[in-house]
TIRO-2110 file (N, C-alpha, C; in Angstrom, 1 decimal):
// TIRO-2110
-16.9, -174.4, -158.6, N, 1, A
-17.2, -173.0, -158.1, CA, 1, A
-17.0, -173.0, -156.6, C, 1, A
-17.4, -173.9, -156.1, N, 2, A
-17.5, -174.2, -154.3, CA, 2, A
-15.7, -174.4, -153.7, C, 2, A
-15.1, -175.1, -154.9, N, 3, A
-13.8, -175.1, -154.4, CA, 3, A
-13.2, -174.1, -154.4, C, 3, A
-13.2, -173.1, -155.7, N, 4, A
-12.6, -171.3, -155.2, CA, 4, A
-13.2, -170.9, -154.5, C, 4, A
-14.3, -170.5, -154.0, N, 5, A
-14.7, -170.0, -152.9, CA, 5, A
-14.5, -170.5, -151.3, C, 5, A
-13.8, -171.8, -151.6, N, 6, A
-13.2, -172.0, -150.1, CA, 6, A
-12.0, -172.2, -150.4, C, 6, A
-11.1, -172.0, -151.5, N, 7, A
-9.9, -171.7, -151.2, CA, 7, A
-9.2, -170.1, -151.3, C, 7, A
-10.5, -169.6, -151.8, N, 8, A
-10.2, -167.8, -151.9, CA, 8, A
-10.8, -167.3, -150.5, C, 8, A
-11.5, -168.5, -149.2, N, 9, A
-11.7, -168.4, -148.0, CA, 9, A
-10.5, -168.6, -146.9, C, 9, A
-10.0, -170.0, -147.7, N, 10, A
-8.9, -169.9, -146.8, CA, 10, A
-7.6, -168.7, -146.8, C, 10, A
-7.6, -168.4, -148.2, N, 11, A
-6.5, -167.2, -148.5, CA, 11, A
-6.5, -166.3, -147.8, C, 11, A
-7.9, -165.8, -147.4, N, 12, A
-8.4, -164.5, -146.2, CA, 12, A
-8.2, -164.7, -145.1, C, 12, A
-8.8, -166.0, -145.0, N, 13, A
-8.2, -166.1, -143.1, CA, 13, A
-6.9, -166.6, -143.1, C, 13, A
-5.8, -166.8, -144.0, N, 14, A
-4.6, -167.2, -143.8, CA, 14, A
-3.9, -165.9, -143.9, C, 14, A
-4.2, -164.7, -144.7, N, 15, A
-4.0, -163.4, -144.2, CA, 15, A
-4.4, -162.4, -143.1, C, 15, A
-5.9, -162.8, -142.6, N, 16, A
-6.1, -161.9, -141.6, CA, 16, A
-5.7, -162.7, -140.5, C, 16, A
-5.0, -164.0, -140.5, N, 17, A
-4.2, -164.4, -139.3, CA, 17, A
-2.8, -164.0, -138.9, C, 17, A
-2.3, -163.3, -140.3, N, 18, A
-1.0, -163.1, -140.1, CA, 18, A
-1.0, -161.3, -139.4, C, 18, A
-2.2, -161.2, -140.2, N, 19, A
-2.2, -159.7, -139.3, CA, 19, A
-2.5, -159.5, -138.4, C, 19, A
-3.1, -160.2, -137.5, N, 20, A
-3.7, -160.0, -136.5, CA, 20, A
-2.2, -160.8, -135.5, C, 20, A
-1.4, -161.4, -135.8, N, 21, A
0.0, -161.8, -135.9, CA, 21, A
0.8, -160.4, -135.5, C, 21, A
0.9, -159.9, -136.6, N, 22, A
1.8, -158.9, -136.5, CA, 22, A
1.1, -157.6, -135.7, C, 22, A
-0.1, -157.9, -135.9, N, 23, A
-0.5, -156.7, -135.0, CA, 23, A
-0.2, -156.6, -133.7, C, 23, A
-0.6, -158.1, -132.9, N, 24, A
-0.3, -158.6, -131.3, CA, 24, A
1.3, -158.3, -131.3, C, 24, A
2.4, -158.2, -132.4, N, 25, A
3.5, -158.5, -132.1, CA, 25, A
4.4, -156.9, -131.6, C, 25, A
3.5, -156.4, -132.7, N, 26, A
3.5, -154.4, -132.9, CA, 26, A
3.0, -153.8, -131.3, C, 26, A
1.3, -154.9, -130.6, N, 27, A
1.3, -153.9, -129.4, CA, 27, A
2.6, -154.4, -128.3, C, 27, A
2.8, -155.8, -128.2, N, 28, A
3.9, -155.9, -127.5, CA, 28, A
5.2, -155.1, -127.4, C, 28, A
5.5, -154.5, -128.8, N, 29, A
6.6, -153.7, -128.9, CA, 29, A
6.1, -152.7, -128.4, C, 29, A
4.9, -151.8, -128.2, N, 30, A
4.4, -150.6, -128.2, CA, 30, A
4.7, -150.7, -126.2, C, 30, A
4.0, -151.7, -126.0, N, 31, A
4.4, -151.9, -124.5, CA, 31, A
5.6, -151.8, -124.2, C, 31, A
6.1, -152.6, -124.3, N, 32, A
7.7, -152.5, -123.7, CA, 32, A
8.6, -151.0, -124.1, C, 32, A
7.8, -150.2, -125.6, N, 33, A
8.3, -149.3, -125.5, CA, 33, A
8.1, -148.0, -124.4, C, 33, A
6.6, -148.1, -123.8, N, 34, A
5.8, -147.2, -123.1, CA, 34, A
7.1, -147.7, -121.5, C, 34, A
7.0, -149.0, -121.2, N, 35, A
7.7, -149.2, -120.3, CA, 35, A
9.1, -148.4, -119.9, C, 35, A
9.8, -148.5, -121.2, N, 36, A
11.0, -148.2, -120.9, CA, 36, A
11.4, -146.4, -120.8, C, 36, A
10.0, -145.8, -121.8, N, 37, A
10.1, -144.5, -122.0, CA, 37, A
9.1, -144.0, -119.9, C, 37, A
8.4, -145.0, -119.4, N, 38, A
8.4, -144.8, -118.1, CA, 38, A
9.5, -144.8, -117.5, C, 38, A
10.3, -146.0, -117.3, N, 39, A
11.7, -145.7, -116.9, CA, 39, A
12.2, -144.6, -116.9, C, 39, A
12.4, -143.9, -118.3, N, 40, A
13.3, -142.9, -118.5, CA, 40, A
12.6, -142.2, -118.1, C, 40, A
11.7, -141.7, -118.1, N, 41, A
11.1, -140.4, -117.0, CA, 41, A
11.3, -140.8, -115.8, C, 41, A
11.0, -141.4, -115.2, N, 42, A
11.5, -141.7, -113.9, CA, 42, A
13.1, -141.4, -113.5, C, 42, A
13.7, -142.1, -114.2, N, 43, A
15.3, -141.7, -114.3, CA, 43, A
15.4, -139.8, -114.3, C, 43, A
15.0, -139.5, -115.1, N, 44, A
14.6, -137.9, -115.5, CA, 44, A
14.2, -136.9, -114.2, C, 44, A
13.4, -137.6, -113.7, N, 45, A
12.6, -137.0, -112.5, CA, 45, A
13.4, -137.0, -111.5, C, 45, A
14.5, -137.8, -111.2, N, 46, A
15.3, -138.1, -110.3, CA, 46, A
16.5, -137.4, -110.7, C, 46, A
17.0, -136.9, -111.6, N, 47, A
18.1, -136.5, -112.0, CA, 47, A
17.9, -134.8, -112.0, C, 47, A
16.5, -134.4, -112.2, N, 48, A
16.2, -132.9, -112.3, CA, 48, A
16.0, -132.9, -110.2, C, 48, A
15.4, -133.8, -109.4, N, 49, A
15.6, -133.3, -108.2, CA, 49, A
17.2, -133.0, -107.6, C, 49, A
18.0, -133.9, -107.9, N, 50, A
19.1, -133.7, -107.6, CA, 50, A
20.1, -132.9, -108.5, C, 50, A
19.7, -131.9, -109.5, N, 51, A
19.6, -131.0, -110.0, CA, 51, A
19.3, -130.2, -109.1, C, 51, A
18.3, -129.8, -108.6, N, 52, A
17.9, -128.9, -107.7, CA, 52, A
18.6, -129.0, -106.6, C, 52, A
18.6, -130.2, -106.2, N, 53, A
19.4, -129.8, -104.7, CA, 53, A
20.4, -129.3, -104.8, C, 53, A
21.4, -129.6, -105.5, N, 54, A
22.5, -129.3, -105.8, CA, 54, A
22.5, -127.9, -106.0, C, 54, A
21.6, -127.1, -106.6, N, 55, A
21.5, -125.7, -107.0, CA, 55, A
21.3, -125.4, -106.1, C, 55, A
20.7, -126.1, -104.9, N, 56, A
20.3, -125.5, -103.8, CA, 56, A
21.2, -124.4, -102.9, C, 56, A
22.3, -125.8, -103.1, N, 57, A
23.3, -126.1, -102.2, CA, 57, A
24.5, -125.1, -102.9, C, 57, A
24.7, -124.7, -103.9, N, 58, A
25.5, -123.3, -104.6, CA, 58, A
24.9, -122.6, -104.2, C, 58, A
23.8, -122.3, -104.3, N, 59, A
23.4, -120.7, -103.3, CA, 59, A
23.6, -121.2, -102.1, C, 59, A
23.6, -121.6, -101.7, N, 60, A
23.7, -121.2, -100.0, CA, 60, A
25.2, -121.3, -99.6, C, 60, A
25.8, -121.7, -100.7, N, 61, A
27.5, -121.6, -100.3, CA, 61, A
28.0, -120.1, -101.2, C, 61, A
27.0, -119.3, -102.0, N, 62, A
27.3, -118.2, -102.1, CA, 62, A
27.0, -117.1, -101.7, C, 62, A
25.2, -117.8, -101.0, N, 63, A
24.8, -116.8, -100.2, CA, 63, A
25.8, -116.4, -98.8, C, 63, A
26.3, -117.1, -98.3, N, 64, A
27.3, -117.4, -97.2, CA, 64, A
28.6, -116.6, -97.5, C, 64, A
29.1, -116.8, -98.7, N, 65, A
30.3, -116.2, -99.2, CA, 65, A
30.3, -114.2, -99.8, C, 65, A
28.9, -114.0, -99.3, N, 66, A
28.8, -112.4, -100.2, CA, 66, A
28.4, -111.8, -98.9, C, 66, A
29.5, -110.8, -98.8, N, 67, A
29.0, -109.8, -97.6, CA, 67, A
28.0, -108.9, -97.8, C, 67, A
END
């Protein structure tokens, strides 16, 4: 009786090791995903300012150009 109960013990902790495995492996991914989706906003942020300037810079070469 004592031996299934420590081998239906080990079967649990050899499972809740693997998940706790894949869990740590899942937030790692979760990170690097946050990272990169930082990046890309950043990239974004920088692409809409020079968006603007640019728009800026058409009006004032039309404002210039309309009598």
């Amino acid at each position: 009786m004592r031996r299934g109960y420590d081998e239906a013990t080990k079967q649990r902790d050899m499972r809740l090791n693997r998940l706790a495995n894949t869990a740590t492996e899942a937030a790692v991914k979760v990170e690097g995903a946050a990272a990169k989706a930082e990046a890309a906003a950043g990239t974004a942020t920088e692409a809409a300012k020079t968006a603007g300037t640019a728009a800026d810079k058409v009006n004032e070469v039309l404002e210039r150009q309309t009598p």
